[in-house]
Rosetta silent file (secondary structure, phi, psi, omega in degrees, C-alpha in Angstrom):
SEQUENCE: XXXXXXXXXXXXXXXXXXXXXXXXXXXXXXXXXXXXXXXXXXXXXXXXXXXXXXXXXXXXXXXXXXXXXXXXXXXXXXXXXXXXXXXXXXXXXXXXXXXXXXXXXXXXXXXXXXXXXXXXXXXXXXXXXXXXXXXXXXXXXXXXXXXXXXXXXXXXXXXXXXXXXXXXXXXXXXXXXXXXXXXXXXXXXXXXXXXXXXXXXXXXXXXXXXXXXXXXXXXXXXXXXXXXXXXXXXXXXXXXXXXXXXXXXXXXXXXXXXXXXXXXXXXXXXXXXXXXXXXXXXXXXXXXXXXXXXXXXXXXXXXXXXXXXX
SCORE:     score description
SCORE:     0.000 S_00000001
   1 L     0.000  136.709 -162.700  -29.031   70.247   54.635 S_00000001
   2 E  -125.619  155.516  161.378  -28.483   73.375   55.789 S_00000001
   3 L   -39.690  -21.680 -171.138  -29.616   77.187   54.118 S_00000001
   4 L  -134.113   32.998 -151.666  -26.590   77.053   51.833 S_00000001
   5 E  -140.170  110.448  175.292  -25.890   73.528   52.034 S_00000001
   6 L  -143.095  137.139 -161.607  -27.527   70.700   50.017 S_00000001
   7 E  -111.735  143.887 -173.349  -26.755   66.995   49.430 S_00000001
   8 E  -129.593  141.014 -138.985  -27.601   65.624   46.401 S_00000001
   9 E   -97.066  151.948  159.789  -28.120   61.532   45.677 S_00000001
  10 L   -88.529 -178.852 -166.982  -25.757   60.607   42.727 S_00000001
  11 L   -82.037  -41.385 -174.493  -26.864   59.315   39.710 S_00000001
  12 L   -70.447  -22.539 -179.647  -25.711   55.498   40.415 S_00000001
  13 L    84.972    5.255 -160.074  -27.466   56.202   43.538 S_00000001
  14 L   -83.297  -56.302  168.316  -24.542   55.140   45.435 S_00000001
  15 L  -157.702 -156.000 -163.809  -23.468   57.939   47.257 S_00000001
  16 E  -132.415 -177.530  179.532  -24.463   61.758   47.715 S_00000001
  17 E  -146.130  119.049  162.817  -22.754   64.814   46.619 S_00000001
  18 E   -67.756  127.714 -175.894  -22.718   68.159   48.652 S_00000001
  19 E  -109.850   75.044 -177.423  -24.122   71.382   46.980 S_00000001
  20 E   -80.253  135.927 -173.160  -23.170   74.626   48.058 S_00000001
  21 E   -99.764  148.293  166.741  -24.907   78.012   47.519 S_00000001
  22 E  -112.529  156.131  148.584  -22.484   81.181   47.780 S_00000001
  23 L   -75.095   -0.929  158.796  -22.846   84.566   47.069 S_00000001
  24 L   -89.691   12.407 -177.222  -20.696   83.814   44.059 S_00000001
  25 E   119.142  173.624  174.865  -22.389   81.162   42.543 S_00000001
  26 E   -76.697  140.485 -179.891  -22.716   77.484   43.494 S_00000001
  27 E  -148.646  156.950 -154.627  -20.403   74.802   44.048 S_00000001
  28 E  -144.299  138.939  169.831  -20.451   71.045   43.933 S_00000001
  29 L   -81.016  -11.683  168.027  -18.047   68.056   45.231 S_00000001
  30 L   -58.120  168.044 -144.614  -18.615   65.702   42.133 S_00000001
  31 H  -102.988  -32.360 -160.305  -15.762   64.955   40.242 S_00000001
  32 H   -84.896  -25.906  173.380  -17.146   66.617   36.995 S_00000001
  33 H   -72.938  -30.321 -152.428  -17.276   70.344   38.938 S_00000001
  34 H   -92.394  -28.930  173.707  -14.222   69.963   40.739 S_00000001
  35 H   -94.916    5.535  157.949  -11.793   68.778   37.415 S_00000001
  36 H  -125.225  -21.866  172.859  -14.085   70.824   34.544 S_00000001
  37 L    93.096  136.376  159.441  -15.579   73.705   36.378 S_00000001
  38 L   102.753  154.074 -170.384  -18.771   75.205   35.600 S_00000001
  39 L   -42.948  135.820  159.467  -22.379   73.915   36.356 S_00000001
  40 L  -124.456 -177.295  -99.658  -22.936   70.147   36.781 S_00000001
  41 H  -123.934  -16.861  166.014  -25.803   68.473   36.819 S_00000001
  42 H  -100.525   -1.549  162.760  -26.401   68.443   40.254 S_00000001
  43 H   -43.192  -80.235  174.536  -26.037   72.031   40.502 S_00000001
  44 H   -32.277  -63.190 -172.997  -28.667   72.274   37.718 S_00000001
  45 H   -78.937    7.557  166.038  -30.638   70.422   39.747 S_00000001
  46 H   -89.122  -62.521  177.521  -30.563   72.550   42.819 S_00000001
  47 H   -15.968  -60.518 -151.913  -30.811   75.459   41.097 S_00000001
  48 L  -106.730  -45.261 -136.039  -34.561   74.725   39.051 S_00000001
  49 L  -118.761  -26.240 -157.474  -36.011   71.474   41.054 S_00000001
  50 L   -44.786  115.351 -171.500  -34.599   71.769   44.364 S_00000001
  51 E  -135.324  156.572  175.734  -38.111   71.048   46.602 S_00000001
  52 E  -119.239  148.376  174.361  -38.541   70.734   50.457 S_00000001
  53 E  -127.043  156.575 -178.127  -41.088   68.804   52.304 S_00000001
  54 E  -153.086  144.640  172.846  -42.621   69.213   55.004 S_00000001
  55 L   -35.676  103.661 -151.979  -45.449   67.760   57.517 S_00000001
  56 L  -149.594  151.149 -176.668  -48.858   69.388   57.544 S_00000001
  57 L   -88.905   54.884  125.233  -52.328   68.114   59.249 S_00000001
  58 L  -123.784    9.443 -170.314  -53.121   67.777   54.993 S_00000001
  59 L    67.955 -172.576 -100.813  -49.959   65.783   54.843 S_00000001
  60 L  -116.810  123.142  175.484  -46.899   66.061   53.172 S_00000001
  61 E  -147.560  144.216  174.109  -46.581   69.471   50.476 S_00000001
  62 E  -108.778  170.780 -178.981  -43.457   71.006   49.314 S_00000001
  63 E  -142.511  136.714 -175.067  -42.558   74.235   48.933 S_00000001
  64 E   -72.796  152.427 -167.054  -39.546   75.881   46.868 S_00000001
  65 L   -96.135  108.210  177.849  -36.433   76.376   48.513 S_00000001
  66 L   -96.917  125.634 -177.358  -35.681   80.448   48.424 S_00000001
  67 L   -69.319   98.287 -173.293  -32.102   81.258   48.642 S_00000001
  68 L  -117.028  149.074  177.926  -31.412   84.251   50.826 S_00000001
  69 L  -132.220  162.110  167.662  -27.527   85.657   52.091 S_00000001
  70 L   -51.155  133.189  154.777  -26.576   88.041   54.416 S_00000001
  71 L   -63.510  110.119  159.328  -26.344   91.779   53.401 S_00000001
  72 L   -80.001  110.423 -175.257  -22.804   93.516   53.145 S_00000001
  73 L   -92.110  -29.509 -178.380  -24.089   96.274   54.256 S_00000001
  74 H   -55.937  -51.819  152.755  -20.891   98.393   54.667 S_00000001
  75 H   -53.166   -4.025 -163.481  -20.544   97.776   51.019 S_00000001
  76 H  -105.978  -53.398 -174.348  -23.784   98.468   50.005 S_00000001
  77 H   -77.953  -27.101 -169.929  -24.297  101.843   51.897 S_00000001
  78 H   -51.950  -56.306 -165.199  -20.476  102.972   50.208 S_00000001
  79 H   -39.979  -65.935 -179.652  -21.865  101.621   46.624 S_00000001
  80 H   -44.348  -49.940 -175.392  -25.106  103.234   47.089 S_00000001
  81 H   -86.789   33.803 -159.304  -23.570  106.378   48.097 S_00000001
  82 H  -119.958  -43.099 -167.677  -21.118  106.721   45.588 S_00000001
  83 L   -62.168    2.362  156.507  -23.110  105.814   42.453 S_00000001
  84 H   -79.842  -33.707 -179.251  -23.922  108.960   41.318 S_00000001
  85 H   -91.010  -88.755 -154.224  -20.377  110.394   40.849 S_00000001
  86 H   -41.236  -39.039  163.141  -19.285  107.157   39.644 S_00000001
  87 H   -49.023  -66.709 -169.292  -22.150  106.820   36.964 S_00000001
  88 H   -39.584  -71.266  162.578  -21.146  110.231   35.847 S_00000001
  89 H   -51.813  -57.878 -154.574  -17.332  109.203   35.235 S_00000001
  90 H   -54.027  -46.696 -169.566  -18.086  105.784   34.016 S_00000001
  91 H   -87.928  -29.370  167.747  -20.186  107.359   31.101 S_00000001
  92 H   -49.391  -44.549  170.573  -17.851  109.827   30.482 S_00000001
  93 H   -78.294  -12.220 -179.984  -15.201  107.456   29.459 S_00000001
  94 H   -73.673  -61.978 -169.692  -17.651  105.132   27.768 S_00000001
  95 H   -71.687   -1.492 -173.954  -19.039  107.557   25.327 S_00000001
  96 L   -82.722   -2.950  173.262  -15.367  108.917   24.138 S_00000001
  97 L   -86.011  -15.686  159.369  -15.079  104.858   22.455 S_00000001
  98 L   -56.160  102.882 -177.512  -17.972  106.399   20.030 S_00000001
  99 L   -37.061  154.081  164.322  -15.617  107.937   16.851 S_00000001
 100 L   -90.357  140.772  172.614  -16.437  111.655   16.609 S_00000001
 101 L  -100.494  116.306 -164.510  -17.656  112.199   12.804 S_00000001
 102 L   -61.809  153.518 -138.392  -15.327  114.771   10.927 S_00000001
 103 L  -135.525   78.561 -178.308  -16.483  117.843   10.177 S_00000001
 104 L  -122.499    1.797  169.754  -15.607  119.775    6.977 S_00000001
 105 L  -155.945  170.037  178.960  -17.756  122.279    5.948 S_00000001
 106 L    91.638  179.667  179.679  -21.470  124.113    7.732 S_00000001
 107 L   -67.763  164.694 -178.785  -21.703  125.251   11.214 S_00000001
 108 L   -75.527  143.552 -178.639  -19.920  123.622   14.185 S_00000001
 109 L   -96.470 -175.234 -171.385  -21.815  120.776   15.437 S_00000001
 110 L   -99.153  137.009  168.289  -22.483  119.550   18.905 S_00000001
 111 L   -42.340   81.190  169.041  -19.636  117.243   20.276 S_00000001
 112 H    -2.090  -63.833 -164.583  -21.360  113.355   19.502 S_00000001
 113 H   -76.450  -39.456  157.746  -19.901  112.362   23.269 S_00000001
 114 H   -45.143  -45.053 -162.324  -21.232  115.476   25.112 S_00000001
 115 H   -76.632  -27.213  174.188  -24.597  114.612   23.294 S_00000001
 116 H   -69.344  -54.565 -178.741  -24.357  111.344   24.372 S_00000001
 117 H   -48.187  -62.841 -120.189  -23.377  112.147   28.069 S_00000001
 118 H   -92.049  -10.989 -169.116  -26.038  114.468   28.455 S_00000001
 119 H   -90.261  -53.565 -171.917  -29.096  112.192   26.876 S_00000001
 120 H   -53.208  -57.817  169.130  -27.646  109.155   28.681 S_00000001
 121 H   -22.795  -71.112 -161.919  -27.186  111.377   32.054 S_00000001
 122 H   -48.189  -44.630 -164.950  -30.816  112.862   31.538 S_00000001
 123 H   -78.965  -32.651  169.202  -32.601  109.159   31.279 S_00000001
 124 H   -45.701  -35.482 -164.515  -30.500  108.171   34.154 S_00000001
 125 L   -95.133   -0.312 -178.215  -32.000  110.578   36.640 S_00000001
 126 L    62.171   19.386  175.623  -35.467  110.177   35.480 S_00000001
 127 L  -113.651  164.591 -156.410  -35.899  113.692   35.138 S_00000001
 128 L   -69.089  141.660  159.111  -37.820  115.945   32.715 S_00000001
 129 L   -27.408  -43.279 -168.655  -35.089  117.524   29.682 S_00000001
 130 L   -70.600  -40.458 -163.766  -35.989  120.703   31.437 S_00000001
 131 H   -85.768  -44.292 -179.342  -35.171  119.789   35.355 S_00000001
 132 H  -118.648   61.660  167.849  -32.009  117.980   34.124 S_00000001
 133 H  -111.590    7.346  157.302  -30.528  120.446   32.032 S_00000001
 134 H   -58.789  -31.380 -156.423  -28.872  121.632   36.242 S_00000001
 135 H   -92.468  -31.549 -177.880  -27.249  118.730   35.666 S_00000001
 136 H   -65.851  -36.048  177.979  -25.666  118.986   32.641 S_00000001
 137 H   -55.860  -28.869  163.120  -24.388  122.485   34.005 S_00000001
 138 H   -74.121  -13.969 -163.345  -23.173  120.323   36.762 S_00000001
 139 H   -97.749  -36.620 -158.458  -21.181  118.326   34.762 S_00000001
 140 H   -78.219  -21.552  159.399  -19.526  121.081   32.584 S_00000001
 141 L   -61.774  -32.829  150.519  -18.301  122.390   36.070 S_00000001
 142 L   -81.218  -19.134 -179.524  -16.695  119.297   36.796 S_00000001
 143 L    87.694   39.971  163.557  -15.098  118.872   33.423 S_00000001
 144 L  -131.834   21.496  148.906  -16.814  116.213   31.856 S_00000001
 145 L  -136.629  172.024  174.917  -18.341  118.398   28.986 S_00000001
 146 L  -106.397  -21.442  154.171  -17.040  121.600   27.978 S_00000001
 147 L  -154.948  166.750 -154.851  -20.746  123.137   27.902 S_00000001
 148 L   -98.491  148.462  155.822  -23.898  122.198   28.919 S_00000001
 149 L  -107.336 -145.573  178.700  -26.345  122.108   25.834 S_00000001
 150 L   -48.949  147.495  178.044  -29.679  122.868   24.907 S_00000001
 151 L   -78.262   21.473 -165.956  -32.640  121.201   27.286 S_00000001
 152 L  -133.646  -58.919  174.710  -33.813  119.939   24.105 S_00000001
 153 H   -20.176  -35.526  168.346  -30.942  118.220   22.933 S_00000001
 154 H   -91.223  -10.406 -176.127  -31.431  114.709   24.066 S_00000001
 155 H   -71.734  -28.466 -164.907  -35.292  114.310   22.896 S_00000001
 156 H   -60.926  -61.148 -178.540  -33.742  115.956   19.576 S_00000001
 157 H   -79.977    2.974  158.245  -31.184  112.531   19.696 S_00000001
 158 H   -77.104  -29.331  169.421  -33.743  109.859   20.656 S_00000001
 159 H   -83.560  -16.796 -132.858  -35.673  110.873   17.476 S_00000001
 160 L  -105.716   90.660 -158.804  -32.435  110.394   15.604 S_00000001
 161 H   -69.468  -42.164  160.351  -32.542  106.771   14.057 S_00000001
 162 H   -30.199  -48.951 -162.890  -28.886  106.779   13.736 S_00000001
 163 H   -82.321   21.893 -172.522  -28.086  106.941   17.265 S_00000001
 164 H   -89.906  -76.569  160.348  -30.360  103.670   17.471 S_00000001
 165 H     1.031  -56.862  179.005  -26.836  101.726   16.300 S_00000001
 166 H   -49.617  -69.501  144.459  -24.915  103.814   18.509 S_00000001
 167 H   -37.620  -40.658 -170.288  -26.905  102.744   21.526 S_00000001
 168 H   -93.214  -49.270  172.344  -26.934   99.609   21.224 S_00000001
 169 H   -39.000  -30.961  173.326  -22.967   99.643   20.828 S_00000001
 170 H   -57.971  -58.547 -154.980  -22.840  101.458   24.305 S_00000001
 171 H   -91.288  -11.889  164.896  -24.651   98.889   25.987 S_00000001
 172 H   -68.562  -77.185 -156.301  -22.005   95.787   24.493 S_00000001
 173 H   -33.255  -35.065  174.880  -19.357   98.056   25.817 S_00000001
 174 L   -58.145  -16.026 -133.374  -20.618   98.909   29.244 S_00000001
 175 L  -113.013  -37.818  174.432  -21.274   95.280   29.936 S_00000001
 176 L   -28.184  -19.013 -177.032  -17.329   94.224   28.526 S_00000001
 177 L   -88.800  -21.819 -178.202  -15.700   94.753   32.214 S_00000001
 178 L  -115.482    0.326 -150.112  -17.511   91.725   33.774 S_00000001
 179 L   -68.527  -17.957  175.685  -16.902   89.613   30.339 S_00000001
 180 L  -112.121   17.592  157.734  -14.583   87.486   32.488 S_00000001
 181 L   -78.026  -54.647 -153.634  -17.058   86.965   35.135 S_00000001
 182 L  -105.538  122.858  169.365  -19.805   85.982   33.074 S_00000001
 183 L  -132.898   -3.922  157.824  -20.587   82.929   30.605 S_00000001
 184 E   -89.039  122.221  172.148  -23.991   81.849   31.831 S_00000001
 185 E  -125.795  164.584  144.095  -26.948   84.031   30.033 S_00000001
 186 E  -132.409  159.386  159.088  -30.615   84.027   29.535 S_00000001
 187 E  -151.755  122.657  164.608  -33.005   85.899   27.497 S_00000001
 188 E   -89.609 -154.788 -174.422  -36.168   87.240   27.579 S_00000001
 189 L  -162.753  141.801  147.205  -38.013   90.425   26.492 S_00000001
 190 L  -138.204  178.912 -156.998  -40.191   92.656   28.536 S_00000001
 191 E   -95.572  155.872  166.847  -42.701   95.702   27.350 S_00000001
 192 L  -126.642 -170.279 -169.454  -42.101   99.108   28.101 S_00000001
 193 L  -131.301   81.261 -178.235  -44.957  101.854   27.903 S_00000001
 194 L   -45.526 -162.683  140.811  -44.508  105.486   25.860 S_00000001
 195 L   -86.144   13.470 -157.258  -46.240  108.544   26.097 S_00000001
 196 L  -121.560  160.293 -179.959  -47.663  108.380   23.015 S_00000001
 197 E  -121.639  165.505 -162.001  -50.707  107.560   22.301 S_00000001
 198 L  -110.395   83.765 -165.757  -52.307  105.213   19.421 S_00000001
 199 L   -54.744  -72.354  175.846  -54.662  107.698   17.847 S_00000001
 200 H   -20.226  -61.450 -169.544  -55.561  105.343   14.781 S_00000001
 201 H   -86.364   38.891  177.077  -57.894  102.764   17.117 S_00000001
 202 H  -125.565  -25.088 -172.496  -59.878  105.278   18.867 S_00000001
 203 H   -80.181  -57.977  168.230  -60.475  107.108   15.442 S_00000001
 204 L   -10.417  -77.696 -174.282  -61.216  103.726   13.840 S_00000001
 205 L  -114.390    9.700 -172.730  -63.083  101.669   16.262 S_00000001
 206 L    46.605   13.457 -176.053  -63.740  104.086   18.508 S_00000001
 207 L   -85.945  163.098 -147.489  -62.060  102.557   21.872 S_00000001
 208 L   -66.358  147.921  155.419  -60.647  104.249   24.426 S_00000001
 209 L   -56.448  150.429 -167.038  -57.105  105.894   23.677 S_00000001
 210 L  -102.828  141.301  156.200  -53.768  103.289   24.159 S_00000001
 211 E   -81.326  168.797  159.672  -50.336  104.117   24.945 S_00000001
 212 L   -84.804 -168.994 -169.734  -48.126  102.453   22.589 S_00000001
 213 L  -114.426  128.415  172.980  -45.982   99.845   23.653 S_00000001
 214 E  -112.513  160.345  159.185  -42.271   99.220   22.819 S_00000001
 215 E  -122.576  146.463  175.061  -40.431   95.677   23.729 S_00000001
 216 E   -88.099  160.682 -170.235  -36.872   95.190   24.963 S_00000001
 217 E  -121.864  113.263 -168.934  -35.475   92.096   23.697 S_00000001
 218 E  -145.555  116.910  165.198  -32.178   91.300   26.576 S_00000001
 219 E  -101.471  141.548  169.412  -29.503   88.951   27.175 S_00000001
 220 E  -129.840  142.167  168.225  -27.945   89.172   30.648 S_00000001
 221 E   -80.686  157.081 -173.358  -25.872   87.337   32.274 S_00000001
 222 L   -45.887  -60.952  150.394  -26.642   85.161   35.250 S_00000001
 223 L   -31.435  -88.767  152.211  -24.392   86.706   37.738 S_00000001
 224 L   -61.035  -72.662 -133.069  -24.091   90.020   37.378 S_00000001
 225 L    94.269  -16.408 -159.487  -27.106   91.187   35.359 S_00000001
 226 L   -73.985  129.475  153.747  -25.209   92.742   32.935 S_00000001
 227 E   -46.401  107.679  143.973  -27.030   93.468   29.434 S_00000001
 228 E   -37.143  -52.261 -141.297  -24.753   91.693   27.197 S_00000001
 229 E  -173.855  121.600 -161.087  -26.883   92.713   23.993 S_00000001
 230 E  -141.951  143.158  116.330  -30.397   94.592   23.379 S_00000001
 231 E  -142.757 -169.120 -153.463  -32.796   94.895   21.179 S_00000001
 232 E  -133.118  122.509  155.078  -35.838   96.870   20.650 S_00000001
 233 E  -127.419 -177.755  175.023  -38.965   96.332   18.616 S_00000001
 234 E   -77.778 -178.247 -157.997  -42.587   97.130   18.936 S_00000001
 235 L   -53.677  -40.362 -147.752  -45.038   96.243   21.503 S_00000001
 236 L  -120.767   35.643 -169.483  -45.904   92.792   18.990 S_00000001
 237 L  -105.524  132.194  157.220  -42.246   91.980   17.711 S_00000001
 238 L   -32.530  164.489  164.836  -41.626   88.274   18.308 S_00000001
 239 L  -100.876  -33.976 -169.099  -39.353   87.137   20.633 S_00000001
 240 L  -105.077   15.537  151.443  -37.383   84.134   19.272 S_00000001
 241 L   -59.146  -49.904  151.972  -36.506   85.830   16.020 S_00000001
 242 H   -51.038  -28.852 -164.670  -34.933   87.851   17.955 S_00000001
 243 H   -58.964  -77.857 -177.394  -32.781   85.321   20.001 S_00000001
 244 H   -26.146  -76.409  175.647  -30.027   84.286   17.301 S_00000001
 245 H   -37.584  -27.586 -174.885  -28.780   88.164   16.500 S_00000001
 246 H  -102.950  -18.234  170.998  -28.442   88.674   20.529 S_00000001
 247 H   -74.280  -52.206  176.931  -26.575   85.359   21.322 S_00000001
 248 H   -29.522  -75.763  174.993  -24.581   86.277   17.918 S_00000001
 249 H   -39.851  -36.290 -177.600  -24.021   90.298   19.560 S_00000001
 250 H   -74.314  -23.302 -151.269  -23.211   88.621   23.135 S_00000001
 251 H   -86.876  -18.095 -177.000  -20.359   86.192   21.659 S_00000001
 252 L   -84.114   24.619  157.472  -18.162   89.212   20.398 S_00000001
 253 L  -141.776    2.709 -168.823  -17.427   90.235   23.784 S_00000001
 254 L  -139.326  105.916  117.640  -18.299   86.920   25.888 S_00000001
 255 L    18.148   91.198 -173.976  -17.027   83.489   26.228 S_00000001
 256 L   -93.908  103.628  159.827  -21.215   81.726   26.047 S_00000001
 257 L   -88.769  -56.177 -176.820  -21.247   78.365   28.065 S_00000001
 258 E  -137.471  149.854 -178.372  -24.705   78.048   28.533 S_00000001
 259 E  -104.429  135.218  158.806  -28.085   80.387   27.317 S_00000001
 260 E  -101.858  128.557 -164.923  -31.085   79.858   29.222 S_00000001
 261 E  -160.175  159.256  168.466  -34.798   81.128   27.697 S_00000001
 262 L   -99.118 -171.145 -151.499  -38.013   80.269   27.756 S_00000001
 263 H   -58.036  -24.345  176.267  -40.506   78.085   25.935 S_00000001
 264 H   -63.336   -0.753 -165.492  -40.979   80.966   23.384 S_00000001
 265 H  -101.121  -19.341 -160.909  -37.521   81.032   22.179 S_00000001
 266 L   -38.930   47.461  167.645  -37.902   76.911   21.545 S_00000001
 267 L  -141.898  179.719 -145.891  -36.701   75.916   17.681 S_00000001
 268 H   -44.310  -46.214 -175.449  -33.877   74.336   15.885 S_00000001
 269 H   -62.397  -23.555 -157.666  -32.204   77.657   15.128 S_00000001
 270 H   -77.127  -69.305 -167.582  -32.419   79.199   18.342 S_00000001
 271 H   -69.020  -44.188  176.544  -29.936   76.129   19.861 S_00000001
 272 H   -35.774  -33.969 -158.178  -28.347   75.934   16.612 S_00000001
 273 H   -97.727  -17.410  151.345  -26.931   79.455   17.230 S_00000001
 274 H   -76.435  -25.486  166.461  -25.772   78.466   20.729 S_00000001
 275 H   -55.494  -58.796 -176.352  -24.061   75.565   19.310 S_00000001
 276 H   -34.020  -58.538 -178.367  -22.633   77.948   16.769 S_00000001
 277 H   -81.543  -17.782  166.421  -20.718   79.833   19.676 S_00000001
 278 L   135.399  -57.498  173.718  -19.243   77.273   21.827 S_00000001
 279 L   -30.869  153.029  158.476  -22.638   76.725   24.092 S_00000001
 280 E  -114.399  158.681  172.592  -25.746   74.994   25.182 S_00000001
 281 E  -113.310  141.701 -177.023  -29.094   76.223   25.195 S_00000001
 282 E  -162.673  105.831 -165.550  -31.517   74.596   27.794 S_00000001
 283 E  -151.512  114.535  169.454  -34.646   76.078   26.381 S_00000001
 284 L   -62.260  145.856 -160.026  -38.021   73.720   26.598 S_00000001
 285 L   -64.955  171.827  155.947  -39.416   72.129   24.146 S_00000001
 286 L   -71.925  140.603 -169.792  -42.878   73.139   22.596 S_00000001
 287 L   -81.485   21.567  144.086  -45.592   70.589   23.224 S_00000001
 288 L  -114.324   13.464 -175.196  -45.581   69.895   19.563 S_00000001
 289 L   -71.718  131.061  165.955  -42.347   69.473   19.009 S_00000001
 290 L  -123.593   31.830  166.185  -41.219   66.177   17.453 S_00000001
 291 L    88.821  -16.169 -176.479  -37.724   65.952   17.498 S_00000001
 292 L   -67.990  150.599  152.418  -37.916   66.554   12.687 S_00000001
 293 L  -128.454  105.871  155.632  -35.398   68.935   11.856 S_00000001
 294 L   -44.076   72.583  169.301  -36.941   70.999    8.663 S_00000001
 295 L    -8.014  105.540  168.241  -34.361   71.525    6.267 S_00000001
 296 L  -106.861  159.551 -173.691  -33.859   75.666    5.906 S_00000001
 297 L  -161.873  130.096 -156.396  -31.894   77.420    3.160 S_00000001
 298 L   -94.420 -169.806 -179.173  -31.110   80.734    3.477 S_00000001
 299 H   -81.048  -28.278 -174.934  -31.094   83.297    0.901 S_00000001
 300 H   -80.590   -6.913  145.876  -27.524   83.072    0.230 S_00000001
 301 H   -57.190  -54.891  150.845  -27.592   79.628   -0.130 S_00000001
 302 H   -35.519  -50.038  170.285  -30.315   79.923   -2.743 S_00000001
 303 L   -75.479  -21.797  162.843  -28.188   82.253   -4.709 S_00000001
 304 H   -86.089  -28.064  170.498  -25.146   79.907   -4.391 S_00000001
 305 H   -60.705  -21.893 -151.267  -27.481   76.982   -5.441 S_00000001
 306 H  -118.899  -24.152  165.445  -28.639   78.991   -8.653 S_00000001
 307 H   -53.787  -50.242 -170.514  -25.335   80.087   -9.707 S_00000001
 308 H   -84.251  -23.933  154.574  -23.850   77.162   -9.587 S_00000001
 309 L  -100.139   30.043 -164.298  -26.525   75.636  -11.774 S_00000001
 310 L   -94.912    0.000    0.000  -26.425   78.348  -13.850 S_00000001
């Protein structure tokens, strides 16, 4: 065994199998990677279990095996410098797949896809509405708006509950370019933190003021990174309720072999809905799980049940 190199016992025990790490993914000499493709089992097990041991005056302790590669650095410094003009185009052509909404009577509105650039732009750069309304002025000088607007304009479309739809449509589409990279996903959720503050429990209960909390809900793929499919709830929104709608949202633009999640995502429906698409789920069980499947019936099921005994 080597850093990228790992031999793995077969299952019959019999012989071994070599396990290679790349920077493209993994690769395996067993018969089932090299004539079906796609993780096998001894991958899987390098991947999650893979443990090294080693001698110590306490005796023998393992330690996980961290995967490290070389830096392409030439690439790296290009990428790096480049990704600001490249962001800039990329979203320019991205938001023009949002329809424009006609326009037949009132004042002229602001251009959807300018409003979009300029919101998207703004959260990109981390900078205040005010400090990156230069930028929008930079853009309309390059010719990827026709004028810069108001420094107000994107907090005005963040409040907009429409554009919540909108958003989320952006981020399938951005991610649509790698779709024949990526078929290995997982998902999680993590919290993010507003500026707002939670007035109610300090008037209440008197405790200190809170920000609130929002959570992202995200499938990505394995590879790449890419968001496939977001959503957003509050600081206290569940997690596997979530799961089903974002494997559902991922499958219109992605090929799913396998979803990976954690124990919180664990019930029938969850893997049901990877089944649904073509997939596996490798999601752990709960330690009360006993293998019952509850019998669910949706609403629309109910209403086809009562009809027909109607």
């Amino acid at each position: 065994m080597n850093d990228h190199s790992f031999k793995v016992k077969s299952q019959s025990g019999k012989g071994v199998y070599e396990v290679k790490a790349t920077p493209n993914g993994m690769t395996c000499t067993c018969p089932d990677f090299v004539y079906r493709g796609g993780k096998c089992k001894h991958i899987a097990a390098t991947r999650y279990y893979l443990e090294i041991e080693k001698d110590t005056p306490e005796g023998i302790v393992t330690e996980k095996v961290h995967l490290t590669y070389t830096q392409a650095w030439n690439a790296y410094n290009e990428a790096q410098k480049a990704e600001v003009n490249l962001f800039d185009e990329l979203l320019k052509d991205l938001v023009k797949a949002i329809p424009e909404p006609e326009q037949t009577i009132g004042r002229p509105r602001l251009s959807i896809h300018e409003t979009l650039f300029c919101a998207i732009q703004k959260v990109y750069s981390q900078l205040s509405s005010r400090r990156a309304y230069s930028l929008f002025e930079n853009a309309t000088e390059r010719g990827q708006i026709d004028h810069a607007p108001d420094f107000n304009v994107p907090s005005k479309l963040f409040k907009n509950p429409e554009m919540t739809p909108i958003l989320h449509e952006l981020v399938t589409l951005s991610a649509l370019p790698v779709a024949g990279l990526e078929s290995d996903f997982s998902i999680d959720s993590t919290g993010f933190r507003t500026t707002t503050f939670g007035a109610y429990c300090e008037d209440k209960y008197g405790k200190n003021k809170e920000h609130r909390w929002l959570k992202a809900h995200l499938c990505a793929g394995v590879k790449t990174n890419i968001v496939a499919a977001v959503a957003i709830t509050d600081g206290n929104g569940a997690d596997s309720p979530q799961f089903g709608p974002l494997i559902k949202k991922t499958a219109t633009g992605f090929t799913i072999n396998e979803v990976t999640a954690d124990m919180a995502y664990s019930s029938h429906l969850n893997l049901q809905a990877v089944a649904n698409e073509g997939g596996k789920a490798y999601i752990p069980y709960r330690k009360n799980a006993t293998g019952k499947i509850k019998r669910l019936i949706s609403v629309e099921q109910n209403v086809s049940l009562l009809q027909s005994q109607s």
